[in-house]
mmCIF file of the C-alpha atoms, coordinates in Angstrom:
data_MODEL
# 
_entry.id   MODEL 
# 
loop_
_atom_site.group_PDB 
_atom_site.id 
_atom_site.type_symbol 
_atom_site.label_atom_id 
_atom_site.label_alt_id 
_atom_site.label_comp_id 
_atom_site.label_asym_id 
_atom_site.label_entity_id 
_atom_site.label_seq_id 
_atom_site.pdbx_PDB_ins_code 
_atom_site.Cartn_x 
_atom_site.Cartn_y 
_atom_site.Cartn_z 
_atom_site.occupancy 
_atom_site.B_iso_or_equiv 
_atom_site.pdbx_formal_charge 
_atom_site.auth_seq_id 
_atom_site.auth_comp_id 
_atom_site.auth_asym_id 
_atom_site.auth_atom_id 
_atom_site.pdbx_PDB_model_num 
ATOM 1   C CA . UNK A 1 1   ? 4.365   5.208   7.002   1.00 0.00 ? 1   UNK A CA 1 
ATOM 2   C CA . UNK A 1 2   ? 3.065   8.715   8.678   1.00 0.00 ? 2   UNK A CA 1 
ATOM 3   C CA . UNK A 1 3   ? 5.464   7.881   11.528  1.00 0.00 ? 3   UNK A CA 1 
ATOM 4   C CA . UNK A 1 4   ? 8.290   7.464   9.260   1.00 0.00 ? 4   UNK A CA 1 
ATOM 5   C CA . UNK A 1 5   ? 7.788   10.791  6.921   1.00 0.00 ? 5   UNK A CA 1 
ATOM 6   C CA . UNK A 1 6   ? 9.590   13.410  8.705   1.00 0.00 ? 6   UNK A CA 1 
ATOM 7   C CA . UNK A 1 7   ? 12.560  10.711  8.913   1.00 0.00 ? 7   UNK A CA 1 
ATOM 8   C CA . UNK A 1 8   ? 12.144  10.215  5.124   1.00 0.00 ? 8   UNK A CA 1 
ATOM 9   C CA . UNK A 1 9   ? 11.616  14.494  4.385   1.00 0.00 ? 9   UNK A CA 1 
ATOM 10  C CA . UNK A 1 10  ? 14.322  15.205  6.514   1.00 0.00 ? 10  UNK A CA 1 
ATOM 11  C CA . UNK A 1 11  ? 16.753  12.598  4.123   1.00 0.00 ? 11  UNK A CA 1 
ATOM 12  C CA . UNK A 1 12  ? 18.034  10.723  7.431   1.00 0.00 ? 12  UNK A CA 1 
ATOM 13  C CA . UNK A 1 13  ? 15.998  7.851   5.698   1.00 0.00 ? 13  UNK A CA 1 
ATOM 14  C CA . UNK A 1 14  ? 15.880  6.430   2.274   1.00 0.00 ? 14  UNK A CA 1 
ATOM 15  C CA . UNK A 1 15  ? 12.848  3.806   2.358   1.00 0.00 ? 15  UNK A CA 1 
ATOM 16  C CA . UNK A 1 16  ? 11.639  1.396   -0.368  1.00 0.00 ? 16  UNK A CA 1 
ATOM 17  C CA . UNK A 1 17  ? 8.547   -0.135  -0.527  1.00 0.00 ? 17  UNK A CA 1 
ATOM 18  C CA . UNK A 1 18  ? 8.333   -3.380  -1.569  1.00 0.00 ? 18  UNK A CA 1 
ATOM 19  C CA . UNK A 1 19  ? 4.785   -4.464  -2.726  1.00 0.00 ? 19  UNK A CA 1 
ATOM 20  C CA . UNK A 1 20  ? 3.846   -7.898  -1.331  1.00 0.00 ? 20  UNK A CA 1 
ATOM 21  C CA . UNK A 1 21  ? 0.678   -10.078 -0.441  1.00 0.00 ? 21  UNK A CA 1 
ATOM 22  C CA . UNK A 1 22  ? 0.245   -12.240 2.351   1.00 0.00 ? 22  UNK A CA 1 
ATOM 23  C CA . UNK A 1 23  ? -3.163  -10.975 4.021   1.00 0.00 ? 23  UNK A CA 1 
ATOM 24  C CA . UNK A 1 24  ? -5.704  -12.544 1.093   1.00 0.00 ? 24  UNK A CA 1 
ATOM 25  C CA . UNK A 1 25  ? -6.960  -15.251 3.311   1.00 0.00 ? 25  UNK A CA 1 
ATOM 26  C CA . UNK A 1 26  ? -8.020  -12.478 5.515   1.00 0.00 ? 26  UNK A CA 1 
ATOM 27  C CA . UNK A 1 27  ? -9.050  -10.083 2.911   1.00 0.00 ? 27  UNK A CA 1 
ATOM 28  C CA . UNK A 1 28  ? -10.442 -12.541 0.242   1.00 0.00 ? 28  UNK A CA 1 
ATOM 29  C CA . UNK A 1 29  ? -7.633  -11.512 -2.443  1.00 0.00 ? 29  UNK A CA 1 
ATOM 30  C CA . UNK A 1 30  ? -7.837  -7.468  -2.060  1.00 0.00 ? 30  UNK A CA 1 
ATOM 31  C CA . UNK A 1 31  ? -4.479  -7.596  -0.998  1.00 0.00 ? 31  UNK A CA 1 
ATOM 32  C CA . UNK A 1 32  ? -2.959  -8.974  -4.097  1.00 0.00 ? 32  UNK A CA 1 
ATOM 33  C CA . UNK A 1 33  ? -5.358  -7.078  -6.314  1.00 0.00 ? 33  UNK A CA 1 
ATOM 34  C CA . UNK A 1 34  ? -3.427  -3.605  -4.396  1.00 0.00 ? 34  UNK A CA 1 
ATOM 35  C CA . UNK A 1 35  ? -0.517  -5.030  -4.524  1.00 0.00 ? 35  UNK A CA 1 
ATOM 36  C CA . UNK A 1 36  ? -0.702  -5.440  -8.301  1.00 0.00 ? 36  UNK A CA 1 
ATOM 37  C CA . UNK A 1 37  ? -2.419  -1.901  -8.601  1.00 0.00 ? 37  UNK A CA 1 
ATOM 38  C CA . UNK A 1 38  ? 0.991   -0.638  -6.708  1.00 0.00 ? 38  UNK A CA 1 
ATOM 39  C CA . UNK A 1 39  ? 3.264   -2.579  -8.952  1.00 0.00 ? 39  UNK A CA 1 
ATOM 40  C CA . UNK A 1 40  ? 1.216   -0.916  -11.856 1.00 0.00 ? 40  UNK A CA 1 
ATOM 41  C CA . UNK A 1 41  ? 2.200   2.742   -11.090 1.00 0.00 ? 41  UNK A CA 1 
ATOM 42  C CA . UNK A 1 42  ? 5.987   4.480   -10.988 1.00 0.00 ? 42  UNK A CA 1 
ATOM 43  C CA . UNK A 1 43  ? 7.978   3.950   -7.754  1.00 0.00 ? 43  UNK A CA 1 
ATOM 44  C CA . UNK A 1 44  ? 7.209   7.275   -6.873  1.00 0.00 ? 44  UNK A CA 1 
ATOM 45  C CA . UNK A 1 45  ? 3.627   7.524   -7.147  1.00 0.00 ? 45  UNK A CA 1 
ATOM 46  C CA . UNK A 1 46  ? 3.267   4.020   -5.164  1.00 0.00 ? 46  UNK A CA 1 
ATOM 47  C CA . UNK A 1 47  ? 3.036   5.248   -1.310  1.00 0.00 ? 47  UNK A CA 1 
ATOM 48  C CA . UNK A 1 48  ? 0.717   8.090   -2.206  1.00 0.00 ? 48  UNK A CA 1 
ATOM 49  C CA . UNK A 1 49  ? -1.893  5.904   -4.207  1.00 0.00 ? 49  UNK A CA 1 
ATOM 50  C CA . UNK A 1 50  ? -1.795  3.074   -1.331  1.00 0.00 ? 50  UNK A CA 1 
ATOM 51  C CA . UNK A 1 51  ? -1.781  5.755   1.611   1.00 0.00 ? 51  UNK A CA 1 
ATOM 52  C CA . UNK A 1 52  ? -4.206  7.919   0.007   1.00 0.00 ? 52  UNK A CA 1 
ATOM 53  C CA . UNK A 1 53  ? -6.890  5.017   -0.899  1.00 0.00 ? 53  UNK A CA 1 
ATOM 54  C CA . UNK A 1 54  ? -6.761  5.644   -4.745  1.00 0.00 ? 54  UNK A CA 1 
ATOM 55  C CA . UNK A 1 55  ? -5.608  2.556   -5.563  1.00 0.00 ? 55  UNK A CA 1 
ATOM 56  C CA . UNK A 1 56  ? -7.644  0.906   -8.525  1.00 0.00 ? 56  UNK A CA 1 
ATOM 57  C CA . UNK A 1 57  ? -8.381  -2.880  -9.716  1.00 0.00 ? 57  UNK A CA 1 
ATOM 58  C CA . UNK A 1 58  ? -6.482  -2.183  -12.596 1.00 0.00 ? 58  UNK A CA 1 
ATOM 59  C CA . UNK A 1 59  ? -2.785  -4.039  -13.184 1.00 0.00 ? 59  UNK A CA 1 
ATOM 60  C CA . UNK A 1 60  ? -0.137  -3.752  -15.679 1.00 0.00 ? 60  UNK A CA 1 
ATOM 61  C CA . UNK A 1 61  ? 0.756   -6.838  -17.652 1.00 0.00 ? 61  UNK A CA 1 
ATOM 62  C CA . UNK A 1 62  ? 3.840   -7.044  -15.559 1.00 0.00 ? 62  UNK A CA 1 
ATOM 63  C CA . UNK A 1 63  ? 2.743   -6.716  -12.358 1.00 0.00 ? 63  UNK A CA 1 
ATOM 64  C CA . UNK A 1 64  ? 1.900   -10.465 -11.774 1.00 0.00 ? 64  UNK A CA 1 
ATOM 65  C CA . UNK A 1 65  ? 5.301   -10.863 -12.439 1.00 0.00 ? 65  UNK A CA 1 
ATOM 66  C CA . UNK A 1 66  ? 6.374   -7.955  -10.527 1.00 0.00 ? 66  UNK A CA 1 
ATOM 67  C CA . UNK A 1 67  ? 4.590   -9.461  -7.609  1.00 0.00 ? 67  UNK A CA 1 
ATOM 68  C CA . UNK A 1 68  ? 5.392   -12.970 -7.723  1.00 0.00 ? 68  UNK A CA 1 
ATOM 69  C CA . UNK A 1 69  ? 9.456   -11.569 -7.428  1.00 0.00 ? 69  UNK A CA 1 
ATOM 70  C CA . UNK A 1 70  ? 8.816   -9.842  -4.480  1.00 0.00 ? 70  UNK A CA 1 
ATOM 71  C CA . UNK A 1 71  ? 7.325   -12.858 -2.945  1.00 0.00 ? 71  UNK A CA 1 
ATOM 72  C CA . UNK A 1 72  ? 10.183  -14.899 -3.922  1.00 0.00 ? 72  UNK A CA 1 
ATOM 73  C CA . UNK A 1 73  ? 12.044  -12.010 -2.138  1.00 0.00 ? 73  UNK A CA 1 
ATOM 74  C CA . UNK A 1 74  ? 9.843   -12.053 0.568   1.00 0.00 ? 74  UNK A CA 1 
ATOM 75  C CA . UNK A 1 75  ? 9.957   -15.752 1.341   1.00 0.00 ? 75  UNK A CA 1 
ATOM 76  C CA . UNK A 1 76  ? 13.786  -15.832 1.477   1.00 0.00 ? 76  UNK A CA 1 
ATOM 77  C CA . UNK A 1 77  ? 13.957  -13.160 3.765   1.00 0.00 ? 77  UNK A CA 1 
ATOM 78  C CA . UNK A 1 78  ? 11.489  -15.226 6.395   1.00 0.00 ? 78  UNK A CA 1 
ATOM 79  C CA . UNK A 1 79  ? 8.911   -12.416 6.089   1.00 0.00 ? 79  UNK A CA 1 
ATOM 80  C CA . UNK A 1 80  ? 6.920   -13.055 8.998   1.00 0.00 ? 80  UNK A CA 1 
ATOM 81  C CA . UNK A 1 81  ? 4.391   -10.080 8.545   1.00 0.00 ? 81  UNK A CA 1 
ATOM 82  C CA . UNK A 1 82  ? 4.277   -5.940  6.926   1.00 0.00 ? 82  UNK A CA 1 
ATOM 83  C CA . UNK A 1 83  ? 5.759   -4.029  7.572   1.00 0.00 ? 83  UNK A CA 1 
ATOM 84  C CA . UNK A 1 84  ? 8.986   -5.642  7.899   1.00 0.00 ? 84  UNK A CA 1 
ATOM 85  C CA . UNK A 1 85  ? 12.382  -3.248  8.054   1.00 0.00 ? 85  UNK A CA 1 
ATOM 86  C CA . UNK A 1 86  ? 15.817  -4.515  7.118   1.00 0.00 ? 86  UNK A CA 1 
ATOM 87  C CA . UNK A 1 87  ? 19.113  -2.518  7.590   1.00 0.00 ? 87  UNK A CA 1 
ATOM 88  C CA . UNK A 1 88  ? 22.536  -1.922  8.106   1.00 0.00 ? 88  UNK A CA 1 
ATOM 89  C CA . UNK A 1 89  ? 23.613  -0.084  10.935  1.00 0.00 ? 89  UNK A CA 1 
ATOM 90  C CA . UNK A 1 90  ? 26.457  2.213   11.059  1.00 0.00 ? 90  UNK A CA 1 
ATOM 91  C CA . UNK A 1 91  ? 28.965  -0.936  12.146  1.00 0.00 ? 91  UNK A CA 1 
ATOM 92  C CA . UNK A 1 92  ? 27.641  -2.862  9.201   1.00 0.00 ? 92  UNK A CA 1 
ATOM 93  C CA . UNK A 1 93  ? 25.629  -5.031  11.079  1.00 0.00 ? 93  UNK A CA 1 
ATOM 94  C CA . UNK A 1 94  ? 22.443  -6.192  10.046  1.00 0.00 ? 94  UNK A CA 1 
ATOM 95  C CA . UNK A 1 95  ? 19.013  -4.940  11.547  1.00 0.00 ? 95  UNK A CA 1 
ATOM 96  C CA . UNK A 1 96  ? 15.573  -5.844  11.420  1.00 0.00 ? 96  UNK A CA 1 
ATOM 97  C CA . UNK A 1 97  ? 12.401  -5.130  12.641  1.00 0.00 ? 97  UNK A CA 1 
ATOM 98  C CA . UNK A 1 98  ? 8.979   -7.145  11.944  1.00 0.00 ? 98  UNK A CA 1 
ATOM 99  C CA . UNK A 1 99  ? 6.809   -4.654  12.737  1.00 0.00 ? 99  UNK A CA 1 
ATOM 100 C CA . UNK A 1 100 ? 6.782   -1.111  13.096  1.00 0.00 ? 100 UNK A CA 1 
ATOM 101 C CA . UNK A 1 101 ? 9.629   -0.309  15.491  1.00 0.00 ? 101 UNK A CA 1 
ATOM 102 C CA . UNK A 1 102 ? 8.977   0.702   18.846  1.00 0.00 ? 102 UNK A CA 1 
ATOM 103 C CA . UNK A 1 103 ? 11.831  3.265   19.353  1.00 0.00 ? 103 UNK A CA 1 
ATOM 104 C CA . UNK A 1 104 ? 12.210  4.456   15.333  1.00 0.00 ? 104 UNK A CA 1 
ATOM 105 C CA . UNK A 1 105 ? 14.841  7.100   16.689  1.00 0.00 ? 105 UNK A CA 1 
ATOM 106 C CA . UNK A 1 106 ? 17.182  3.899   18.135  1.00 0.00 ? 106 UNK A CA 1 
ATOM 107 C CA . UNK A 1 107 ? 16.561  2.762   14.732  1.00 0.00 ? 107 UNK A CA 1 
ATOM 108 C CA . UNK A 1 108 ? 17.435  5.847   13.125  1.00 0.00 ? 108 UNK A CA 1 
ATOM 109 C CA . UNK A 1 109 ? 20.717  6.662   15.446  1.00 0.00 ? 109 UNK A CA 1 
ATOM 110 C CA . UNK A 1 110 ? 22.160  2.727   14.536  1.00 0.00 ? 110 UNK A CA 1 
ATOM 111 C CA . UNK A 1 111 ? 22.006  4.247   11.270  1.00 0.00 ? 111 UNK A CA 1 
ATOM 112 C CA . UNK A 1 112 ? 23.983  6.934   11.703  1.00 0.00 ? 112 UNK A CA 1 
ATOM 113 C CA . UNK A 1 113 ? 27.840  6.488   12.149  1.00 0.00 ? 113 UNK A CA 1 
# 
């Protein structure tokens, strides 16, 4: 996310983040207990609470709902892993990178017509 900020601040980049959980057998269900927690608070406040550690336990009555979409979402896209980028480029094609990108400015210039 830090790597992506000055992208995002500049307003070359519009990014959405899309709550999902696929690391509980490592984690022993934390990460759908945060992913719930993000799913509880307004889009905007979302990246700061995760980033910033202040996530709680605490879920809205929609967000096992909320979740269980984006993992619909998630499994018909093939995720493969977080983060995961989709795009169009410029020439409409589409992009996608599982993983943070190596080269985020060739991401950013495909963008870009």
């Amino acid at each position: 996310m830090d790597q992506l900020q000055s992208y995002v601040a500049a307003g070359r980049v519009q990014l959405a983040v899309v709550p999902v959980s696929v690391l509980d057998y490592e984690d022993h269900g934390r990460s759908t207990i945060a992913a719930k927690a993000m799913l509880s608070l307004p889009p905007s406040e979302m990246v700061y609470a995760w980033t910033a550690n202040k996530l709680t336990d605490t879920a809205s009555p929609a967000a096992g709902e909320s979740l269980a979409a984006n993992m619909r979402a998630a499994e018909a896209i093939g995720l493969r892993g977080t983060p995961t980028f989709l795009w169009k480029t410029a020439t409409g094609k589409d992009g996608r990178a599982d993983g943070l990108p190596g080269n985020l400015e060739a991401v950013i210039a495909a963008l870009v017509k």
